[in-house]
Each structure stands twice: as C-alpha cells, then as structure tokens.
C-alpha positions as CSV (number, residue, x, y, z in Angstrom):
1,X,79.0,18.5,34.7
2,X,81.7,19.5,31.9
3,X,82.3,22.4,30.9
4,X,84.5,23.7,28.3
5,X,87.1,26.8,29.0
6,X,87.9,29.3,25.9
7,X,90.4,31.6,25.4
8,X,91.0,33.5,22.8
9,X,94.7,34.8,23.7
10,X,97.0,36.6,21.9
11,X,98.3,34.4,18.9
12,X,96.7,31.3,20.4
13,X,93.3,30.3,21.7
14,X,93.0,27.7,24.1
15,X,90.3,25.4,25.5
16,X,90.0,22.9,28.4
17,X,87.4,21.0,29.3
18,X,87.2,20.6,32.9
19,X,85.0,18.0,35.0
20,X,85.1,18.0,38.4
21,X,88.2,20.5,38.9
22,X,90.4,18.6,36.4
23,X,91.4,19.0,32.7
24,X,90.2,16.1,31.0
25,X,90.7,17.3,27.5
26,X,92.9,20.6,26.3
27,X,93.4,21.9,23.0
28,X,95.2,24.6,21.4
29,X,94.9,26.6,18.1
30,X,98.0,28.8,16.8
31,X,97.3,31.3,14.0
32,X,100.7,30.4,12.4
33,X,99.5,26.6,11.6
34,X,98.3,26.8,8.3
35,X,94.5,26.2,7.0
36,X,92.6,23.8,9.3
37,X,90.4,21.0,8.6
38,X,87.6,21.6,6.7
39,X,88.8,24.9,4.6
40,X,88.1,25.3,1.4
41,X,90.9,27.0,-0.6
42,X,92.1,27.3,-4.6
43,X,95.2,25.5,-5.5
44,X,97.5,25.0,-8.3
45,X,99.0,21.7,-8.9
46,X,102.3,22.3,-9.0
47,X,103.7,18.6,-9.4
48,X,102.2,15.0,-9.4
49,X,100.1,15.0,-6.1
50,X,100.9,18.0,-4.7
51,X,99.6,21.6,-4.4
52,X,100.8,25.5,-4.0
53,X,97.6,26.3,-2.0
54,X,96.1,30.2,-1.9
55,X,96.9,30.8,1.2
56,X,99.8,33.1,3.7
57,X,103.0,31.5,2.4
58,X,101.9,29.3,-0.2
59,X,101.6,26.0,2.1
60,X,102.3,22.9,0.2
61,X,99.4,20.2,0.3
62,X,99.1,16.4,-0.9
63,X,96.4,15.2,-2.9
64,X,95.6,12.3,-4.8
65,X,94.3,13.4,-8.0
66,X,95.4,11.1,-11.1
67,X,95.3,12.3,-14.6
68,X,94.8,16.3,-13.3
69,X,97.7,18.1,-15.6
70,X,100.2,20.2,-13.4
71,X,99.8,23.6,-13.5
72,X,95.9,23.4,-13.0
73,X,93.5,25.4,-10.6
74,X,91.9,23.4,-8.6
75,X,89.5,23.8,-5.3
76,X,90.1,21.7,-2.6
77,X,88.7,20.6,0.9
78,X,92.0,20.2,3.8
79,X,91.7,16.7,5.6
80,X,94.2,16.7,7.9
81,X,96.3,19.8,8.9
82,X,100.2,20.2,8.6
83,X,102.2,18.3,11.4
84,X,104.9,18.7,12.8
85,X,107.2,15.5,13.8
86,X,110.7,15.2,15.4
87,X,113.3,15.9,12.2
88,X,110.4,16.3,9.6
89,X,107.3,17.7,9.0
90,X,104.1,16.9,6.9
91,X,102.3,19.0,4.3
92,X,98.9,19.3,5.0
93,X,96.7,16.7,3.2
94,X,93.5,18.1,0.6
95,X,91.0,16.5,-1.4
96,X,89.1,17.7,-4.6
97,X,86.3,19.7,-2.7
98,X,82.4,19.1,-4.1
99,X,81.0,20.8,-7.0
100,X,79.9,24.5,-5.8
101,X,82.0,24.1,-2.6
102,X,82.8,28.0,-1.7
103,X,86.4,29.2,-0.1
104,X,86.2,28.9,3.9
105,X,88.5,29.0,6.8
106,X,86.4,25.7,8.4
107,X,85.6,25.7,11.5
108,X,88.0,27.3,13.9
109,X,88.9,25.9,18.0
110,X,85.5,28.0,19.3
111,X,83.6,26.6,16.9
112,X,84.9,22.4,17.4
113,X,84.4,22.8,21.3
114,X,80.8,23.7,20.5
115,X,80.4,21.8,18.7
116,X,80.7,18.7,21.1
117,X,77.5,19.9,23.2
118,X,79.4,20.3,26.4
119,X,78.7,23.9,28.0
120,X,81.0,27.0,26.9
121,X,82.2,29.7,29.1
122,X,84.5,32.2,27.6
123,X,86.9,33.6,29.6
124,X,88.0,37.3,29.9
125,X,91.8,38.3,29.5
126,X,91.5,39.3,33.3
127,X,89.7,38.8,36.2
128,X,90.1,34.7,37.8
129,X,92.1,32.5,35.6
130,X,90.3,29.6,35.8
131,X,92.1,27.7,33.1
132,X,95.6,28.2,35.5
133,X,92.8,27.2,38.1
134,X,92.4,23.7,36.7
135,X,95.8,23.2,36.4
136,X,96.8,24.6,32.6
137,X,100.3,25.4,33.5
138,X,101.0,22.1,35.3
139,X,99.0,20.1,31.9
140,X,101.9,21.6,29.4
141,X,104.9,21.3,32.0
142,X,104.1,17.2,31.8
143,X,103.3,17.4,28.3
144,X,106.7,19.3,27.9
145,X,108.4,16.9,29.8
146,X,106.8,13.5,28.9
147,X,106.5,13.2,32.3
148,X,103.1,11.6,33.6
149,X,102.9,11.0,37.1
150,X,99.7,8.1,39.0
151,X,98.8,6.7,41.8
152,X,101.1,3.9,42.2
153,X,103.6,5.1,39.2
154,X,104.2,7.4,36.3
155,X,103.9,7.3,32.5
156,X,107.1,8.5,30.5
157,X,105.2,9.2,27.3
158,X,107.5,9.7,23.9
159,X,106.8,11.8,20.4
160,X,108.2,9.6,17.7
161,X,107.9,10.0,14.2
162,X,106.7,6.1,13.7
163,X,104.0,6.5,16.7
164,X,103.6,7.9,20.3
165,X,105.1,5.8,22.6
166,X,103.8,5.6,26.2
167,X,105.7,3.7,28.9
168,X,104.7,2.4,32.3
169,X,106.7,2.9,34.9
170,X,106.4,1.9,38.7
171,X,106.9,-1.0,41.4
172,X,104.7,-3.7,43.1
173,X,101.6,-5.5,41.7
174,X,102.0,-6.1,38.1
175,X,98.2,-6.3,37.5
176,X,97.4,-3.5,39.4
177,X,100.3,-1.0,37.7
178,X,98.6,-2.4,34.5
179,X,95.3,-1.3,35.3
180,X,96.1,2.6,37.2
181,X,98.7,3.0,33.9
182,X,96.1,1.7,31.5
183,X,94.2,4.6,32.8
184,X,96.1,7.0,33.1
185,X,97.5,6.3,29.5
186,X,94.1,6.7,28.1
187,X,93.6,10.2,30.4
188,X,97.3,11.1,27.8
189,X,95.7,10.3,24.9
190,X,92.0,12.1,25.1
191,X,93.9,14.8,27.2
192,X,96.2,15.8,24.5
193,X,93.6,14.7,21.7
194,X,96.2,12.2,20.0
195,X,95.4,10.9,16.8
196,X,97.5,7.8,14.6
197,X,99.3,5.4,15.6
198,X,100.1,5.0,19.9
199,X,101.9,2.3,21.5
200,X,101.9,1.0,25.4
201,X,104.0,-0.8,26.9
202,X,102.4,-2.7,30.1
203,X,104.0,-4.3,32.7
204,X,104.5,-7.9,31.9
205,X,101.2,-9.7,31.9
206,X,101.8,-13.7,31.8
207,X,98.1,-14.4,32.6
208,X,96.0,-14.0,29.5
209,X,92.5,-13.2,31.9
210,X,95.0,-10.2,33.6
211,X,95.9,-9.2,29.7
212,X,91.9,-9.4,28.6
213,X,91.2,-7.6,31.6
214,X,93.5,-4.6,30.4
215,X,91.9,-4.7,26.5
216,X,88.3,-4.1,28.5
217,X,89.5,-1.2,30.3
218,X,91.1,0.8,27.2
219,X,87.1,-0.1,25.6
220,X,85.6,1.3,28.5
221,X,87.7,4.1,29.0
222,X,88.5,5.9,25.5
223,X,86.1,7.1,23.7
224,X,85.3,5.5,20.2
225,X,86.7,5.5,17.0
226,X,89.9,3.4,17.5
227,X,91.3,0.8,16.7
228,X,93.5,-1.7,18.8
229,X,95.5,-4.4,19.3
230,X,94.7,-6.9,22.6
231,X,97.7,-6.7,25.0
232,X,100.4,-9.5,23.9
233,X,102.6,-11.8,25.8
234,X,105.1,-8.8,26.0
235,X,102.7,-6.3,27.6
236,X,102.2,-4.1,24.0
237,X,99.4,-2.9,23.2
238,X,99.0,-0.3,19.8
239,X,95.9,1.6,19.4
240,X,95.3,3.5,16.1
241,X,93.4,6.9,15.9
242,X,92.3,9.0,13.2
243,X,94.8,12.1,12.5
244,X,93.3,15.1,11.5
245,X,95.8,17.8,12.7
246,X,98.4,18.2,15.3
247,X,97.9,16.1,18.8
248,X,98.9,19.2,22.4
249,X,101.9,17.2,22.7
250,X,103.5,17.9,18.5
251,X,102.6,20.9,19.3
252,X,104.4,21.8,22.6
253,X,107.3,19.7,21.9
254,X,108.1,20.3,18.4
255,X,107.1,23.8,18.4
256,X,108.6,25.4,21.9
257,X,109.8,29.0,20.5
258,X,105.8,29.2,20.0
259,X,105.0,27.1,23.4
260,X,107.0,29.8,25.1
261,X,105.8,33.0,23.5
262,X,102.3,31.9,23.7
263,X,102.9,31.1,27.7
264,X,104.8,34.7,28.0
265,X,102.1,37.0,26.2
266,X,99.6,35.0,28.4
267,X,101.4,35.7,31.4
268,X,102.0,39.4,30.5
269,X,98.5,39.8,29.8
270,X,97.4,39.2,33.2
271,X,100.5,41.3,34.7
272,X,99.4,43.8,37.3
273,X,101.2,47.3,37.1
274,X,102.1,50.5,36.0
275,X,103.9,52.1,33.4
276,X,105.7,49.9,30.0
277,X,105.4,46.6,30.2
278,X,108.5,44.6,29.8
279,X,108.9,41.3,28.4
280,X,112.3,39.7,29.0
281,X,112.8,36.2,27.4
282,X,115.2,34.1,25.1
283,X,116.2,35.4,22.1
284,X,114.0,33.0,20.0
285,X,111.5,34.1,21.7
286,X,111.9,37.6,21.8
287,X,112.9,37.3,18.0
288,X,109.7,35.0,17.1
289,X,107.0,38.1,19.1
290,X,109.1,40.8,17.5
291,X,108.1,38.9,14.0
292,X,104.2,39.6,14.9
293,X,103.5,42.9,15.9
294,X,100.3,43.0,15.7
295,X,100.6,40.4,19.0
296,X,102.5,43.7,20.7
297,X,99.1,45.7,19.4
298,X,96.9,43.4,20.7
299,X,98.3,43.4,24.2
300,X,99.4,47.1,24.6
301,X,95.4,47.7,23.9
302,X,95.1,44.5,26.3
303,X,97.2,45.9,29.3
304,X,96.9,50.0,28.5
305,X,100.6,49.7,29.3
306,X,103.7,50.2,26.3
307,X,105.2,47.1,25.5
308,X,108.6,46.0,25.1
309,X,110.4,42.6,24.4
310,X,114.1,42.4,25.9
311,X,115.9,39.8,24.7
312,X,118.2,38.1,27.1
313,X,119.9,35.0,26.6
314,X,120.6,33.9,29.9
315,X,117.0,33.7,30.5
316,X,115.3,30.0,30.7
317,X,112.0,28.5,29.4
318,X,109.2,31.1,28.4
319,X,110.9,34.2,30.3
320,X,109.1,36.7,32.4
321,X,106.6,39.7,32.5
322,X,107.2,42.7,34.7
C-alpha cells in the first residue's frame, strides 16, 4: 500500500510517497516561495493587470481584472504559484477572491498530501531516515542532472522555458524502447509532479498500430487530467498539464543555492557528534543560510550542538556536516 513520507525540515518540508520501496511521487515546499495556491491575501493594483500583494516582499501577482482603477485594494485568491524558468521568472497568478473570502495561507505540503487519502507517517528529525531509505538523495541527483536511467535505456529529460522536453535514449527494438521509455517518462512526470506543457520524443515509430499502442500506454499509465497529442510520424508526442506551482525539477534546477542548503541542513541535522557543529559549504550557500537565522536556531535546538557555517569555495555541490 502507499504511503506518504513528511518532513518538516529546516526551511523545507518534503514528502514522498513510496509504494513498494520506491518513490513514485516527491514534493517539496520552501518557505522562501511566496504565497501558495489557494491563499487569500489583500492587494493593491498597482498597474493594469497586476498587483503589489500583502505579503514578505511585496510579490508581484497577475490578474485579469478590467475596468478596476490602479491604485485599488483588492482581495484576491492565488491560482498558480510564482515559477521559476531558465532566464525568467513568473509572477504568481490571482483572481478576485468571493465575496466574504477571509486572508489565509491555503493549504500548505502537509495538508495537500492528506489530502489525497493515501496514509501519512511523519517522520522524526532522527532516528531511520526512511525518505534516504527510498532513495531521496538518488531522486534529486537525476532530477539535478536530467539524467533518467531504464531498463533497456535512459531518459535525458530537459527544463525549457517553452515546455519540458524528455528524450529517449537507448539501442535495439524500437517498439520495445518506445514502450519501457514511455513509462518511464510518465514515472518523470507524476514523480516530479509536472504541470504545462511536456514533450517526448519516441524512437521512430513507422507503424501506426506500434504508435497507437504508445498513446494507450501514456492513458493507462498517468493519471487524469491531461491533455495529449497521439504519437506522430516523427515519434512526438506533447501532453499538456495543468500548472499550479513549481514542478521538483524548476525547483532543483533553477533554484540550486536553495537545493543545496536544504540538502546540507538536512544532512547536518542527522550528524552524530559532539561539541559545535560545523557546516562547510560554497559560499552561496553559506551566504544564502547565513541570510536565515532562524534556520541556525532551529537546528542548534535540533542537534544541542552550536552551529557554525564556514564558507569555503573550493567546496563542491551542497558541502558537508561535521
């Protein structure tokens, strides 16, 4: 049976759902990401269709809200999040909220995995790490890399600002990589909850039973709503998913001075030892933790050890915890 895995870490929760020993769908919430979906927040309209909104930092929002004159207060309802893309980003995206609506964050990570029905277990900072367990640490390397290894071949899957691209890769039976990539594309996409526009690129399918074939095993294996196209003489194939915030792979890949610190307080939460604790990373890094510190409170009361971040810039990736 599935189960989901929480955990609420320092400046990041994240959740996996596990069946049978593997992560078949991971998500992760940052406290730096701006109001989520469903929050209910004031606003001034500050120029045609878009908003100051009440919130840390006065985020910028869209709306479409014709004949409203600038400068008024409004309350509003966040649709989709902010994303982040490669060179540019997106303001988050509001509506006029219903009459009476009050101010809310909406529902946070804990409360969206529950949501689903699934089982929740909330893990403990110490004690078996049974997210690392299922392989949480392996899931962001290929989602950092693009990198998607199958039986029989490997996806190369790409972040682009027009959709996410996912490629094929492998030798032998065309048919046969089709069907283990088709698969394994769709494992991608539900993984790393992926939302808009996604492209595939098949092997070439001449025979249009083989292509057909393909189109039934996307419809059997990702879960509704979507849209597609069928497989065309080329071997492309573009689903279409609704976007509501920021797909595991925007954020690892576009954010990785926040990938690495959340991976590095993670790691230094579970260090064993005596005596300060001493976290030595890149000087992003160091630079973006030292920017929180209430994320050095929370894990000197964490670890009962004094905590200190050393930057070093010959250090690689998220850095270390001794």
């Amino acid at each position: 049976m599935a189960e989901w895995l929480y955990e609420a870490g320092i400046g990041e929760a994240r959740a996996a759902l596990v069946e049978d020993g593997h992560i078949v769908e991971a998500r992760i919430e940052r406290e730096c990401e701006g109001p989520r979906v469903g929050a209910i927040l004031t606003a001034r309209l500050v120029e045609p269709g878009r908003l100051a909104l009440d919130a840390p930092g006065e985020p910028v929002a869209t709306i479409a809200a014709p004949g409203v004159p600038l400068g008024s207060r409004l309350t509003v309802e966040i649709i989709r999040m902010a994303l982040r893309e490669r060179g540019r980003d997106k303001p988050a995206r509001a509506r006029l909220a219903d009459d009476g609506a009050r101010p809310s964050a909406g529902p946070d990570l804990r409360a969206r995995i529950a949501a689903t029905g699934a089982p929740v277990a909330d893990l403990p900072a110490t004690g078996p790490d049974r997210l690392e367990e299922a392989g949480w640490s392996e899931l962001i390397d290929r989602v950092r890399t693009g990198y998607w290894p199958f039986a029989g071949g490997a996806l190369w899957v790409d972040a682009t600002p027009a959709m996410l691209l996912i490629d094929i890769d492998g030798e032998g039976d065309a048919f046969a990589l089709a069907k283990g990539g088709a698969a394994a594309a769709v494992h991608v996409v539900r993984c790393c909850d992926v939302g808009g526009a996604i492209g595939i690129d098949f092997p070439s399918l001449p025979g249009r039973a083989e292509r057909q074939a393909i189109d039934g095993l996307i419809d059997a294996l990702l879960p509704q709503p979507f849209e597609r196209t069928a497989v065309n003489g080329f071997g492309f194939l573009q689903i279409v998913r609704r976007r509501e915030r920021p797909s595991l792979i925007e954020q690892v890949r576009f954010d990785p001075v926040a990938t690495d610190a959340a991976l590095l307080l993670r790691q230094a939460g579970r260090a064993v030892g005596t005596g300060a604790l001493q976290l030595v990373t890149r000087p992003a890094v160091a630079e973006w933790i030292g920017a929180h510190p209430h994320w050095i409170d929370a894990l000197q009361k964490q670890s009962g050890r004094a905590v200190a971040v050393v930057a070093d810039a010959q250090v690689k990736g998220a850095g270390h915890a001794q």
